[in-house]
N, C-alpha and C positions, 0 to 999 in steps of 0.2 A: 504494500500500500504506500502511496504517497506522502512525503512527510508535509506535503502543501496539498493534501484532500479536501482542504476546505476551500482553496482557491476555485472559480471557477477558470478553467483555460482558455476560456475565447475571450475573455474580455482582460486579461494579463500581458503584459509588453512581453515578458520577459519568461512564457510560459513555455515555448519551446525549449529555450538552452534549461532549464529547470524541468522540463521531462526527460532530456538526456542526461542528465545528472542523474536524474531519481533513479533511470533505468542501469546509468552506469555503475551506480552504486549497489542496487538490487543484486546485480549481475553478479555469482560466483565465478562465472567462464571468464577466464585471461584472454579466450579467442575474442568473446562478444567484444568485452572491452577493445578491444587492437581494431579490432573492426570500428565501430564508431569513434575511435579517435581518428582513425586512417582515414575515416568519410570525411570529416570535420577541416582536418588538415588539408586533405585533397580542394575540400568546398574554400577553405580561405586561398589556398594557392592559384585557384583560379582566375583568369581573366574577367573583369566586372560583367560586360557584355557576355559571357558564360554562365556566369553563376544567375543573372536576369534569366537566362533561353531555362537553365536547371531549373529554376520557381515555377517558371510557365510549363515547361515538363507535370513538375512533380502537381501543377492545379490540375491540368489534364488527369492524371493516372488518378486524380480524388474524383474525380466527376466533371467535373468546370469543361467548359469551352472556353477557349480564350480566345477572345474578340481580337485582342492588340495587344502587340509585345514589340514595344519600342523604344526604350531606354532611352536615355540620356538629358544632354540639352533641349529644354523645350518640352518636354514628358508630361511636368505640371505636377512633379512626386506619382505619376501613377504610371512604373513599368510595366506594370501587368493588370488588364485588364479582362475579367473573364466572368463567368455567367454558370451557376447553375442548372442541369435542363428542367426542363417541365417534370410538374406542374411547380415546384418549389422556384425558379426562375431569379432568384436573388443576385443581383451584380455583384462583382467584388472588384477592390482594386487592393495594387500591391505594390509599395516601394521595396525596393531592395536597397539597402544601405552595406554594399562590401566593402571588406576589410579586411588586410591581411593578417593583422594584428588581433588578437582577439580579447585583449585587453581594452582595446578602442572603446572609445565609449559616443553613442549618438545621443545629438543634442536636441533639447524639449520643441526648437523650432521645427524641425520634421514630424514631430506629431500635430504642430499644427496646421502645416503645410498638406499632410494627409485630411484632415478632418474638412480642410477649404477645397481639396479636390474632392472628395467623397461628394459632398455636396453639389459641387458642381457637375460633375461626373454622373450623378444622381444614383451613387453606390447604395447599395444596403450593408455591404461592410467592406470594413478596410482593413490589409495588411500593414504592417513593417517588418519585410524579415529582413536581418542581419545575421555576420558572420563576429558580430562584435557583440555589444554588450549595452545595456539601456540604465544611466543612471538614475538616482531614485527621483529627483525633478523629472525626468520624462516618464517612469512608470506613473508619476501622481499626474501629470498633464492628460497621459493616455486614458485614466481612471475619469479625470472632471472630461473631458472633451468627450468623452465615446460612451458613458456610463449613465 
């Protein structure tokens, strides 16, 4: 069980890198472990426009269609933009904030930057994934703007 079961995970910055922890810690197997370090490593090693295409992969293989995957300048914080199918049809959008560093820590403007795209974009919800880390001004940002 989770030492954070009471959290709910869709609505936490930082809910991802804290399910890999939980799992990695669970995990008696030395293989599991090497396995998701080596995912993790490989994810920050990669080229930013790489690790954006991987997101939009990995929405696909959950269900999503993804409408538009276009990174970069001019994006408007949302690399990824994709849809649930019917009848549930809910939009999503997804910045991807990479880093090779995983130390890095992303700053409380990119949650606001998300929550002004969402809107605009006319998302039902919105990502931030990162290869980095959310300090606690942006978990509390992501909490009052999305909550």
């Amino acid at each position: 069980m989770s030492r954070r079961s009471g959290r709910h995970f869709g609505t936490e910055a930082n809910a991802w890198s804290w399910r890999v922890t939980d799992l990695l810690a669970a995990s008696d197997d030395e293989h599991t472990r090497e396995v998701w370090l080596r995912a993790f490593t490989e994810l920050r090693a990669m080229h930013h426009r790489a690790f954006e295409h991987h997101i939009a992969q990995m929405l696909t293989f959950d269900g999503f269609t993804v409408e538009r995957w276009s990174g970069g300048a001019g994006d408007l914080a949302a690399d990824v933009i994709a849809r649930l199918p019917a009848p549930d049809g809910r939009r999503a959008i997804v910045q991807c904030m990479h880093v090779q560093n995983q130390d890095t820590t992303i700053v409380s403007g990119v949650i606001q930057q998300v929550a002004g795209t969402r809107q605009l974009q006319e998302a039902d919800l919105a990502f931030v994934v990162t290869t980095g880390r959310f300090p606690k001004p942006a978990t509390a940002s992501w909490s009052s703007v999305f909550s």
